[in-house]
C-alpha positions in Angstrom: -48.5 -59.4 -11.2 -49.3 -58.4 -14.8 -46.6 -59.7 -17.6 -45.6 -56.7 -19.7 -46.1 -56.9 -23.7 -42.5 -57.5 -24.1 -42.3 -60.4 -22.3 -45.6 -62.4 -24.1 -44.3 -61.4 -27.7 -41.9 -63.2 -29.4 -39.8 -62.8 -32.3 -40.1 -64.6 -35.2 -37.9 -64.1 -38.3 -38.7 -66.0 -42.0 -35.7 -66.5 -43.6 -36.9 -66.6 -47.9 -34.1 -67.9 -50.1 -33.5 -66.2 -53.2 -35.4 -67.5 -56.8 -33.3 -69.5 -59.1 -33.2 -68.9 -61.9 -35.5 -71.5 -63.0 -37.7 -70.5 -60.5 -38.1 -67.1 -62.2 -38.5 -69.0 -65.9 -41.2 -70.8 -65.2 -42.6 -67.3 -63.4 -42.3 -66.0 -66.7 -43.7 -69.2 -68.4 -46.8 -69.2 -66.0 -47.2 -65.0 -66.7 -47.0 -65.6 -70.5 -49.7 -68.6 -70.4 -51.9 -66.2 -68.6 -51.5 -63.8 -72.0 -51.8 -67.4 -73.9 -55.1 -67.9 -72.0 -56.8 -64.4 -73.2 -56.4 -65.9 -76.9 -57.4 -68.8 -76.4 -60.5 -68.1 -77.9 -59.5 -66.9 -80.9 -56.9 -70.2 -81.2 -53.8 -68.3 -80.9 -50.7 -69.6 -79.1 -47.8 -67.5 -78.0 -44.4 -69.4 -77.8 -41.0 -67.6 -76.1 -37.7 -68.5 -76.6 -35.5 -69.0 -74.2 -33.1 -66.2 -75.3 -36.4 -64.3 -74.9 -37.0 -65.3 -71.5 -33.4 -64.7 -70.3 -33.9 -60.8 -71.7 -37.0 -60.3 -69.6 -35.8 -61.9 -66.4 -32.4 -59.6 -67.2 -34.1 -56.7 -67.6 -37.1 -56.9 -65.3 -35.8 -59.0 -62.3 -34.7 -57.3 -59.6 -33.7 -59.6 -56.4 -34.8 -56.5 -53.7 -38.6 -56.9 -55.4 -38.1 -60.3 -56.2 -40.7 -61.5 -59.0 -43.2 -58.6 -58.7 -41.4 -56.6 -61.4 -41.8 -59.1 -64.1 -45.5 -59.1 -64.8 -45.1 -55.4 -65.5 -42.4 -55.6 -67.7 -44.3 -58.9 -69.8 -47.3 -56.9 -70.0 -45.3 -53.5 -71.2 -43.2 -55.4 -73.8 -44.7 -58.4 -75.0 -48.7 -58.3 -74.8 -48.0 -54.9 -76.1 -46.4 -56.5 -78.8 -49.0 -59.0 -79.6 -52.2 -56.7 -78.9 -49.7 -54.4 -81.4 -50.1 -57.5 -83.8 -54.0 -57.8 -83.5 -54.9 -53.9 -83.8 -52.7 -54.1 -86.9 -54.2 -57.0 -88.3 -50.8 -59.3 -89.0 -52.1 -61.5 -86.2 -55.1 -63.4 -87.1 -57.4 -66.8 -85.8 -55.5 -70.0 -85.5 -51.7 -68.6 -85.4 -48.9 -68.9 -83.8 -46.6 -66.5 -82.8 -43.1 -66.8 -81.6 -41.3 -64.8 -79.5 -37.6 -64.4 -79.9 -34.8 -62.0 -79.3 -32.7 -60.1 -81.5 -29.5 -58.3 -80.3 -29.0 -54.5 -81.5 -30.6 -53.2 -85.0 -33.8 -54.3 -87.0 -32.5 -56.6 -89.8 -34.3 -59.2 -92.2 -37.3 -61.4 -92.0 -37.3 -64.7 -90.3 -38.0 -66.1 -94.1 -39.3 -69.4 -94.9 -42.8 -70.0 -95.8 -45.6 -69.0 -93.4 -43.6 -67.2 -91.4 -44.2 -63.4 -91.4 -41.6 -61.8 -89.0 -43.1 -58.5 -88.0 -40.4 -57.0 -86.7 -38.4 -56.0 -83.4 -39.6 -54.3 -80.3 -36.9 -52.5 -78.5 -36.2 -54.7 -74.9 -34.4 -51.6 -73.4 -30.6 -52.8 -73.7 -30.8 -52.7 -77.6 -32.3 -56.7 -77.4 -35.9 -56.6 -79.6 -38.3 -59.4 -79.1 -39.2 -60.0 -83.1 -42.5 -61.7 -83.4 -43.2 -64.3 -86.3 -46.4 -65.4 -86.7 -47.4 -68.3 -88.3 -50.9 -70.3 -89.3 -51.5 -73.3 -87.8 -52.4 -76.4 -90.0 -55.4 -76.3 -91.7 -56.3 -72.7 -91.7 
């Protein structure tokens, strides 16, 4: 006698527990060093707040896609923003540029000298990343 398929298969279930929320930071963190990575060649390193972190997990995370969602929202706001910065010419050789968050409307500079804030990019709940750039030591 012949077993039927139903009786050799078995069922398996994967149980996946949900990403912390640190889990999906240091996603992010990983995601923006691969953007850090494609400058390195020209000495330019991208820094992200943490605020800034929180508003792309907020706005990008969702737990039904888990992380997938995320690389597509880094590469819509922020490398747009900095590739923005290098057609434009405000981001330059041996820089820095840090990412941070401002809540609701455009407002002044982040001041201080060698700093050049270049201004928000909407995050899509009225948040804009601002991007200061700044030249490293010696350049």
């Amino acid at each position: 006698m012949r077993p039927s398929p139903v009786s050799r298969s078995f069922l398996q279930i994967v149980l996946f527990q949900p990403l912390s929320q640190a889990d999906l930071r240091e996603i992010v963190r990983h995601q923006v060093g691969d953007i850090s990575k494609r400058l390195e060649d020209r000495d330019i390193t991208i820094k992200v707040a943490d605020a800034a972190l929180d508003v792309v997990l907020r706005e990008s995370y969702n737990p039904a896609f888990g992380a997938r969602p995320l690389r597509r929202f880094i590469e819509k706001h922020l490398a747009t923003g900095i590739s923005k910065l290098l057609i434009s010419g405000e981001l330059v050789d041996h820089c820095v540029v840090e990412v941070k968050v401002r809540p609701g409307a455009a407002g002044a500079g982040a001041g201080g000298y060698g700093i050049k804030d270049i201004g928000p990019m909407k995050a899509g709940s009225g948040e804009e990343f601002v991007y200061s750039v700044t030249r490293k030591r010696g350049f």
